[in-house]
Backbone as CSV, one residue per row, in Angstrom:
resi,resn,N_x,N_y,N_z,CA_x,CA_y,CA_z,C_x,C_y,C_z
1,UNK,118.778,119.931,113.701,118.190,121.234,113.575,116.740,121.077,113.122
2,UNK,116.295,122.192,113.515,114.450,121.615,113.312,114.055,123.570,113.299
3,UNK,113.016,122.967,111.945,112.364,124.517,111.541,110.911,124.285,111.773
4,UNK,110.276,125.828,112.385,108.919,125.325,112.985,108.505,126.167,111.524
5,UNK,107.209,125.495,111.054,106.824,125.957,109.607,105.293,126.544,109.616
6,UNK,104.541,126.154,110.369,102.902,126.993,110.274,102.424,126.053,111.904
7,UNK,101.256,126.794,111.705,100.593,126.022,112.800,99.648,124.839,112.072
8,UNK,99.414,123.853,112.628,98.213,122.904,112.586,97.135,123.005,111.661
9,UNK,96.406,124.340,112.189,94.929,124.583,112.298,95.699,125.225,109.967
10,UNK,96.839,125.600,110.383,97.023,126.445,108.825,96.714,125.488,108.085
11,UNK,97.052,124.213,107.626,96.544,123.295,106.621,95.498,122.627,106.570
12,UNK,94.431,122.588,105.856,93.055,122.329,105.484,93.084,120.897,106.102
13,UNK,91.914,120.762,106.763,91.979,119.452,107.452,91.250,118.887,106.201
14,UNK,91.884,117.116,105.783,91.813,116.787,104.417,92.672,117.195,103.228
15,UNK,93.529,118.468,103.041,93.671,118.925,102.306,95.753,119.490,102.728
16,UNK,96.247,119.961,101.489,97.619,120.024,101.427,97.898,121.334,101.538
17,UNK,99.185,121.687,101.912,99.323,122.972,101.790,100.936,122.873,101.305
18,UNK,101.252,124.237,101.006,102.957,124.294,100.741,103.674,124.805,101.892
19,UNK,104.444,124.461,102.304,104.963,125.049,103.510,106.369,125.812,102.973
20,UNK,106.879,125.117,101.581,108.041,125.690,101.134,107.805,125.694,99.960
21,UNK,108.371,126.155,98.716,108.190,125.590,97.386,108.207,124.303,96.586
22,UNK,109.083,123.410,97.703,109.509,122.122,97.234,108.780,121.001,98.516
23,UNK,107.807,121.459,99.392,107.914,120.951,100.728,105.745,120.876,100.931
24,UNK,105.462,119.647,100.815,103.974,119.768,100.788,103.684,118.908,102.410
25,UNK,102.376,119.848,103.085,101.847,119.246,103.990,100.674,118.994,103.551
26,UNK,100.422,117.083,104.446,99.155,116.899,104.292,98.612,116.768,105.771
27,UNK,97.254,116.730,105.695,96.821,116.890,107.444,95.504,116.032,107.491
28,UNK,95.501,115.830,108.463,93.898,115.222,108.363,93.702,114.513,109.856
29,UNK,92.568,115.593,110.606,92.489,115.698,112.087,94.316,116.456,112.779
30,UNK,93.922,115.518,113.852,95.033,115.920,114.358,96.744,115.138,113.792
31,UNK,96.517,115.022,112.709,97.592,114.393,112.319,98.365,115.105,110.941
32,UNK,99.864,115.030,110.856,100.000,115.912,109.437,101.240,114.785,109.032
33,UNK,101.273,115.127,107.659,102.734,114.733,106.758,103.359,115.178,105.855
34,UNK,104.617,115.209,106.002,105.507,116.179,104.851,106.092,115.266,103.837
35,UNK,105.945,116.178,103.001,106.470,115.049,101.574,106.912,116.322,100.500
36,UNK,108.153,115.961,100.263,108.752,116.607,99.081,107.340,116.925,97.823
37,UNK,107.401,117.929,97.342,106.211,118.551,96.392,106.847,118.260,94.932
38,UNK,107.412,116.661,94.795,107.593,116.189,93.219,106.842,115.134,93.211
39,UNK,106.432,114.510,92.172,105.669,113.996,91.654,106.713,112.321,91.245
40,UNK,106.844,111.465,91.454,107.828,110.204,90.884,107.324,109.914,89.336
41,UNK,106.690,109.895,89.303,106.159,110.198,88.003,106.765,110.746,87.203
42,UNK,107.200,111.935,87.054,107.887,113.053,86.144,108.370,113.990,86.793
43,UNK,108.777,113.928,88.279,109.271,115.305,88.871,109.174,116.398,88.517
44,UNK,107.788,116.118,88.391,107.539,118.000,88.536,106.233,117.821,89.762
45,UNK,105.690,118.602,90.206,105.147,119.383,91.359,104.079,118.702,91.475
46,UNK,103.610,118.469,92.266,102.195,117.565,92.537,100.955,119.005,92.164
47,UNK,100.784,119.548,92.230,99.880,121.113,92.650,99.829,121.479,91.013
48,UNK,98.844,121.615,90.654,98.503,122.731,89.731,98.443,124.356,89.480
49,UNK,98.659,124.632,90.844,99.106,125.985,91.110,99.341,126.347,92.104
50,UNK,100.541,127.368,92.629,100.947,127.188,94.009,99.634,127.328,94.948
51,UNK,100.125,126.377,96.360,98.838,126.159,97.117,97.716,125.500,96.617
52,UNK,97.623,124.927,95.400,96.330,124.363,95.154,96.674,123.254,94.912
53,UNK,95.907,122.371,95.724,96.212,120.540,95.732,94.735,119.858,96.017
54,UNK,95.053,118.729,94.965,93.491,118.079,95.058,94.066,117.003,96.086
55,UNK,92.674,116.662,96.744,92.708,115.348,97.706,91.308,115.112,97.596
56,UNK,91.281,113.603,98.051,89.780,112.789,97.794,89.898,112.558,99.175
57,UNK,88.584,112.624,99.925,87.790,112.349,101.027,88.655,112.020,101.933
58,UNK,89.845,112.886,102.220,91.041,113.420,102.967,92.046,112.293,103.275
59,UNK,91.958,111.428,102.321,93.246,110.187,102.546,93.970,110.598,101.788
60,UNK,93.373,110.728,100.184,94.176,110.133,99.002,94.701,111.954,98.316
61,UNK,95.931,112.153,97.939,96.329,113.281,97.439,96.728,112.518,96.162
62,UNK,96.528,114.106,94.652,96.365,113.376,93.470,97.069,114.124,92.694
63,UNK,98.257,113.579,92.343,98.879,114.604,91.300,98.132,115.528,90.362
64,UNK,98.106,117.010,90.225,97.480,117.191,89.243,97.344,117.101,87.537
65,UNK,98.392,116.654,86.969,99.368,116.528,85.870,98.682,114.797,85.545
66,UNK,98.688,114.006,86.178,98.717,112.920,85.237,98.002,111.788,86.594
67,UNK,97.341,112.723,87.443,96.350,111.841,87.871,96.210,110.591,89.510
68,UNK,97.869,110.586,88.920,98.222,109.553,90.333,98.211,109.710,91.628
69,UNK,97.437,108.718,92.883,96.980,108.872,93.587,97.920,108.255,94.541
70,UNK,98.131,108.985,95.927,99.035,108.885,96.953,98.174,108.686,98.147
71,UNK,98.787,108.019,98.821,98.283,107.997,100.416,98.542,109.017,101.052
72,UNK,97.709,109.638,102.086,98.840,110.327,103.063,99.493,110.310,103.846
73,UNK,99.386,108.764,104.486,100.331,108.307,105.507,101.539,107.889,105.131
74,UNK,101.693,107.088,104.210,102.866,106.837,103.701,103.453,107.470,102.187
75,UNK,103.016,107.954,101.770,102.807,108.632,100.260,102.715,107.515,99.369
76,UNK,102.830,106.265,99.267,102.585,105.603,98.266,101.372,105.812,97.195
77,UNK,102.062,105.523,95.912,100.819,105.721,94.878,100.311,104.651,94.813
78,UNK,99.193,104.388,95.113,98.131,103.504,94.944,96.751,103.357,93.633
79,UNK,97.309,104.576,92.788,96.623,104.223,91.892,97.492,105.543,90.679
80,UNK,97.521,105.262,89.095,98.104,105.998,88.351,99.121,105.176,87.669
81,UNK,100.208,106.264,86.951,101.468,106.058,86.448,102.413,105.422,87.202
82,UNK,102.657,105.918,88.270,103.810,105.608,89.366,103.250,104.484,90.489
83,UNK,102.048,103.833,89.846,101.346,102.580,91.066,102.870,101.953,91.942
84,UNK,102.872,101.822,93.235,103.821,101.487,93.806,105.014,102.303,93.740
85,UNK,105.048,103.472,93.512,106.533,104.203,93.654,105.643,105.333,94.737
86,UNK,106.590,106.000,95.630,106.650,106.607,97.002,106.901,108.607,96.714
87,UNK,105.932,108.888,97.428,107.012,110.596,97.511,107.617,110.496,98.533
88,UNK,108.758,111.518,98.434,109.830,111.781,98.997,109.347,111.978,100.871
89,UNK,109.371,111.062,101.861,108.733,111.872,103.286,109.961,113.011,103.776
90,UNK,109.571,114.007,104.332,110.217,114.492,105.092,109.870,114.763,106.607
91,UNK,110.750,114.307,107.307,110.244,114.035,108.831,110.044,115.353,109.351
92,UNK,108.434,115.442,110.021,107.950,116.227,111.054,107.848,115.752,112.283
93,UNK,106.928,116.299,113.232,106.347,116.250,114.182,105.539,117.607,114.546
94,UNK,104.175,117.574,115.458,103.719,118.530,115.995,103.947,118.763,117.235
95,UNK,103.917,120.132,117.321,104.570,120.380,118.888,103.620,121.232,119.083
96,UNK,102.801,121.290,120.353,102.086,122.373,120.831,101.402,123.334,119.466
97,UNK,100.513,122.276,118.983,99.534,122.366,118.157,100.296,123.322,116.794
98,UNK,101.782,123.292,116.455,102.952,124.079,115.421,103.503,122.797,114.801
99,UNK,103.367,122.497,113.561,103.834,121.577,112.760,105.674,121.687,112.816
100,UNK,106.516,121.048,113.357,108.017,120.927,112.735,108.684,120.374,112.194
101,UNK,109.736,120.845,111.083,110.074,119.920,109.995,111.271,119.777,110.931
102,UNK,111.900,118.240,111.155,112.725,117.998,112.020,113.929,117.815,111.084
103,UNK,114.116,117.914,109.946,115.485,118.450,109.445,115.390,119.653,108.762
104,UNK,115.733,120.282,109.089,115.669,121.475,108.278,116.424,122.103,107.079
105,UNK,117.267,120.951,106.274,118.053,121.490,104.929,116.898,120.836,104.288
106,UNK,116.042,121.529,103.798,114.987,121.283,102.333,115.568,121.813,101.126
107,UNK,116.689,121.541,101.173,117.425,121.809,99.331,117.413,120.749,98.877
């Protein structure tokens, strides 16, 4: 089962968006990635306030809480608390320029 969630152009190229409460997209060009919106660190929320997510020069997304820095291709933290621990991916794909989350139980 597969849920279509925004279009493309909706998430800030460089930058994250929420697609669910628990469910963060990152994008950058024509490319996007979904990753559970906890933190390995302390499971709580990467975002400082809903929809608001820092990213550096559209690779690196940064917890807001305690700093740690993620890739966006693979989510690995590459720099912080959690150096070498992963966020959660959740598999997409884009279809005719509409981001889809290709499983669709996000509980």
């Amino acid at each position: 089962m597969s849920t279509d969630v925004c279009a493309l152009h909706d998430i800030p190229d460089g930058g994250g968006f929420e697609a669910a409460p628990s469910v963060l997209l990152l994008r950058r060009g024509a490319q996007a990635w979904a990753y559970r919106n906890v933190c390995p660190h302390f499971s709580i929320p990467l975002n400082y306030e809903p929809g608001a997510f820092w990213t550096y020069e559209g690779a690196l997304l940064m917890c807001a809480h305690h700093s740690a820095m993620f890739r966006f291709e693979d989510g690995v933290c590459v720099d912080g608390p959690c150096l070498g621990a992963s966020l959660r991916r959740i598999p997409i794909r884009v279809e005719h320029g509409r981001v889809v989350i290709e499983d669709a139980d996000l509980t």
